[in-house]
N, C-alpha and C positions, 0 to 999 in steps of 0.2 A: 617944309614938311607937306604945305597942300600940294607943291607940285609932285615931289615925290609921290605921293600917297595916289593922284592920280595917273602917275607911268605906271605902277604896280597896278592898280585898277583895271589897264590898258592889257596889260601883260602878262598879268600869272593865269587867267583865265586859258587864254588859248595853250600856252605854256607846259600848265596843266595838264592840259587833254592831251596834249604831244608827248609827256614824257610818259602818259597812263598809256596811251597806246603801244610805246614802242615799249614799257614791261612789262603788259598783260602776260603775253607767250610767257616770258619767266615766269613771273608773282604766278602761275598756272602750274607751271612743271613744280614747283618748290613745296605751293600751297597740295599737290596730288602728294609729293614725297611725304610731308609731314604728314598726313592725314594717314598713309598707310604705316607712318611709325606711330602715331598714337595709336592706330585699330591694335596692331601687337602689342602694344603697353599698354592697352586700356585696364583698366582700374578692377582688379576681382573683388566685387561686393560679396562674396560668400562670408558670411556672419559679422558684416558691418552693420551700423544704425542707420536708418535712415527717417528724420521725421518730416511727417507730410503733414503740412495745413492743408483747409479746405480738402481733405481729403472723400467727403462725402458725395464732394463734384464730380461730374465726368469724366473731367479729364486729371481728377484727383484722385480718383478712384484707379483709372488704366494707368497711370503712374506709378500707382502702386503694382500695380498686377505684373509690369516692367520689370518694377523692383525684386518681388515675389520669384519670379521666373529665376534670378540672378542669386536667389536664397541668402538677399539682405533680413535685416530683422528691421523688421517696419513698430516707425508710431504714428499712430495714426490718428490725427487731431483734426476735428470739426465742432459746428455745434450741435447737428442733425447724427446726436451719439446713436438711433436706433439704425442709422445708413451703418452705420459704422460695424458691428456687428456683422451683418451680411457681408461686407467688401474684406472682413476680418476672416471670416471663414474661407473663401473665396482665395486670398492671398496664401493661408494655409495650404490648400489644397493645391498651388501653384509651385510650394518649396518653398514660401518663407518661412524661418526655423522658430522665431516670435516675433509677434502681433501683438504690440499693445497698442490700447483705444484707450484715447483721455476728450473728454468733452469738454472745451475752450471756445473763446471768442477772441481772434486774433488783434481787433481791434479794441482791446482794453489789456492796457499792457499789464498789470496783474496777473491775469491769467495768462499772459504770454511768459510771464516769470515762472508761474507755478507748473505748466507744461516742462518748459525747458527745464527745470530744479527735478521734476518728475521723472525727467530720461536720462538724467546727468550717471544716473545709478547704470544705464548700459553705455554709456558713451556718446557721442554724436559725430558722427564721419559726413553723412550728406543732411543739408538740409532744402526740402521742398518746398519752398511758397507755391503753391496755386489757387491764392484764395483771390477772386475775380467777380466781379458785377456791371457787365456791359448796361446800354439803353440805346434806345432809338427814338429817340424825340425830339424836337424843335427846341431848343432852348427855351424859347420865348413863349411858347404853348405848356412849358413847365406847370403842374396845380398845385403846387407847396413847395417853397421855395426849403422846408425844412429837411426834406431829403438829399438836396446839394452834398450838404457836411458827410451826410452817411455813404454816399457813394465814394469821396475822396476817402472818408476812412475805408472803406474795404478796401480800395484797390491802391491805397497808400499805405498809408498806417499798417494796413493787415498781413503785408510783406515785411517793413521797416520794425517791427516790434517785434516779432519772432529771432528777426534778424541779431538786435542789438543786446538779447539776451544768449542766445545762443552763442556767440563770438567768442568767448573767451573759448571754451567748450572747441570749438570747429579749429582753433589756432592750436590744441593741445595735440589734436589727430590729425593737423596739415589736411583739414577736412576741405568741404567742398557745397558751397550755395548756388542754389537755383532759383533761379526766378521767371512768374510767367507772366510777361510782356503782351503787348501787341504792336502788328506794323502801324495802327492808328498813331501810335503815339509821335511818326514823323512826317505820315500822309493824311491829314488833313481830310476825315470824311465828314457827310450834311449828319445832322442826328446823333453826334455822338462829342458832344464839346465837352463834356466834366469826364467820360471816359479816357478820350485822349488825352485829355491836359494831364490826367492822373498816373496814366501809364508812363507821357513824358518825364514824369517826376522820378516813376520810379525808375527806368532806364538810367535818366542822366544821374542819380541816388546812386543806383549799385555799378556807375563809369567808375564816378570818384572813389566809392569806397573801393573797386579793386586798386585803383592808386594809392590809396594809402593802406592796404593790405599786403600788397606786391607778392609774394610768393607764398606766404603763411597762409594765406587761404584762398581757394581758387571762385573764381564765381563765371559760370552758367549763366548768360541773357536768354532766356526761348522768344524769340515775335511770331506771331502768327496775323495772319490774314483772317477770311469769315471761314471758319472749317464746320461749323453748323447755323443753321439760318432760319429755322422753323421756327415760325409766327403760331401761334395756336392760343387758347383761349383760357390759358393758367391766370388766376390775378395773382398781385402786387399787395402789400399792405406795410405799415408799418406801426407795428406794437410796441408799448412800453418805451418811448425813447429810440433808442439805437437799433433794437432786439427786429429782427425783420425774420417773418416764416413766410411761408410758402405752399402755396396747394396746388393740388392738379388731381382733375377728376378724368383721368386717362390718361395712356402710355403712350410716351411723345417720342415722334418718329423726326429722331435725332441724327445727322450721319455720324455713326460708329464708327465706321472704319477711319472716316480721317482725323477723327479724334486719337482712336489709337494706331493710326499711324504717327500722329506728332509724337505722343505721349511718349512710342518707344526712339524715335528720331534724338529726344529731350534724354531719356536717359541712357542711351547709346551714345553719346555727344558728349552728356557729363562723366561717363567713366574713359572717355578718352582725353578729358581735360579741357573739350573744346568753351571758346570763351562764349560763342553765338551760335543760337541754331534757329534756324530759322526756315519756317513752312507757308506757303512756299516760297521756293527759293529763288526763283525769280524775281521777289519784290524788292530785291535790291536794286534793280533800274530802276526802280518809281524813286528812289533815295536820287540818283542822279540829275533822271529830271524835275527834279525839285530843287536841288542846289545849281544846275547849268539853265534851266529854261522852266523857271515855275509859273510862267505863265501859258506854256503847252499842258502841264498839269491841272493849272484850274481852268482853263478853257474845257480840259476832256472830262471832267469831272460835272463839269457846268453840263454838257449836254447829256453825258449819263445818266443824270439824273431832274434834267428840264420838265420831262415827259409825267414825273411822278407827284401824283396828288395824296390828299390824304393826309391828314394832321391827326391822326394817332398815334401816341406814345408809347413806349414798350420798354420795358427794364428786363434784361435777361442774366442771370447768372449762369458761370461756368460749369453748368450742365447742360450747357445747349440748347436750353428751351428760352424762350421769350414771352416776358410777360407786359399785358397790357396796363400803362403806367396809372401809379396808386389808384388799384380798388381793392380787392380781397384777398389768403390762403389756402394746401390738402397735404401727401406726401408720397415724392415720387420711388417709380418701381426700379426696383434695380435693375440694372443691368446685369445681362451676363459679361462673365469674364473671359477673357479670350482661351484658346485650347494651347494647353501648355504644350510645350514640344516634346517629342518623345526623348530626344537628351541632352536636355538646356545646356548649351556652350558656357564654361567657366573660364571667364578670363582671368 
């Protein structure tokens, strides 16, 4: 068996790469073919449900406006219920036909039962996780180790809970899960050890359950790379246990556009049934040099970032701002919505 195990060792590697080169050209032509028969089949949202966690986020909010455009009937669940009103209006004004707002905490699965028991009355066709809470700090420079737990629960639990109530629900309407990822979660960056671990979870989470879902419900992977990167001087705090608010005494210059560019990429992708989308798209080479040469990967990684000093910690939530880790709260300004087209394409 050892010696086997090491002729296989010897051999599937190069192997590999030989048989990936000579059907690139195909898996090319096939993967073009399919993709222009899902854009013709893609999926008409005109008066389907769509519920969106974290929808109060940036890129929860332009999700919805996506959705809006497509004249789904949006629920729109966060905990920041006074966002939710403005992105409520906003979505109207886009052609969603109903808007309902329910204020929830994705990470206590009670109220993820009473959201979902709350929509059951319109149905459920798509469901959106984009509830999210990056950082950027040393591990080891962490000042409470008691915030650990609560970043795993958002950017775990806060997808997984929604998820496991919803189900029955999304299996009745051959419906359709989304979830938002990051490329962290298989490229390994400095400053970000409980976000990645977390994202990994849910990644390899919603592999398996599409295997044991198979065709009764579809699921959406989104990863994304860094699409907004503003450092600015919002604090951190955590109230009450779990309960984390947020302030900001100014309007944080975010990049918009590649936020809603992903946003609509995510739900252009899920009405065509794609299983991964992914911004950008390029990053799937870093995937390869990490499994054929992952020491070319952390060598370039190492010097990238050799040069940079500075042990400040930052905690940022998926509204693209970043905050300096655990100190204080304010509430931020909306965003405008994108300019609706003059005659949104019904698929």
């Amino acid at each position: 068996m050892d010696l086997m195990n090491y002729f296989i060792n010897l051999v599937a590697p190069p192997a590999s790469m030989l048989m990936m080169a000579f059907a690139w050209p195909t898996l090319a032509v096939l993967r073009a073919a399919e993709w222009i028969y899902r854009t013709i089949n893609s999926e008409n949202m005109e008066g389907k449900v769509v519920v969106i966690t974290g929808a109060s986020s940036a890129m929860g909010e332009k999700i919805t406006y996506q959705y809006a455009i497509k004249k789904a009937n949006l629920v729109l669940v966060a905990k920041r219920e006074q966002r939710l009103w403005g992105i409520r209006e906003n979505a109207r004004l886009l052609g969603a036909n109903l808007v309902v707002v329910i204020a929830a905490d994705v990470v206590k699965d009670e109220e993820c039962r009473r959201f979902i028991n709350d929509t059951i009355n319109y149905f459920v066709d798509h469901l959106v996780n984009t509830t999210n809470l990056g950082h950027s700090f040393y591990f080891e420079d962490a000042l409470d180790t008691s915030m650990f737990p609560h970043l795993l629960d958002i950017n775990f639990w806060g997808s997984v809970y929604p998820t496991y109530f919803a189900l029955p629900y999304l299996r009745e309407s051959h419906g359709r899960i989304i979830v938002n990822a990051s490329v962290e979660s298989w490229v390994a960056m400095p400053r970000m050890s409980l976000y990645a671990a977390a994202k990994a979870a849910v990644i390899n989470f919603y592999e398996t359950l599409r295997l044991e879902l198979k065709d009764d419900v579809g699921i959406t992977i989104a990863t994304h790379g860094w699409i907004c990167r503003e450092m600015n001087q919002t604090k951190f705090m955590f109230e009450e246990g779990a309960d984390m608010q947020w302030k900001e005494d100014r309007e944080l210059p975010i990049y918009g556009a590649h936020v809603e560019e992903f946003a609509k990429m995510i739900v252009d992708g899920a009405c065509r049934g794609e299983a991964y989308v992914k911004y950008p798209t390029w990053s799937d080479a870093l995937f390869l040099y990490k499994v054929l040469t992952p020491d070319v990967l952390r060598w370039t990684f190492r010097l990238l970032f050799a040069g940079r000093s500075g042990r400040k910690g930052y905690i940022s939530g998926n509204n693209g701002a970043s905050r300096p880790l655990l100190e204080a709260p304010l509430a931020r300004k909306d965003t405008p919505p994108p300019s609706a087209p003059a005659s949104p394409n019904r698929r």
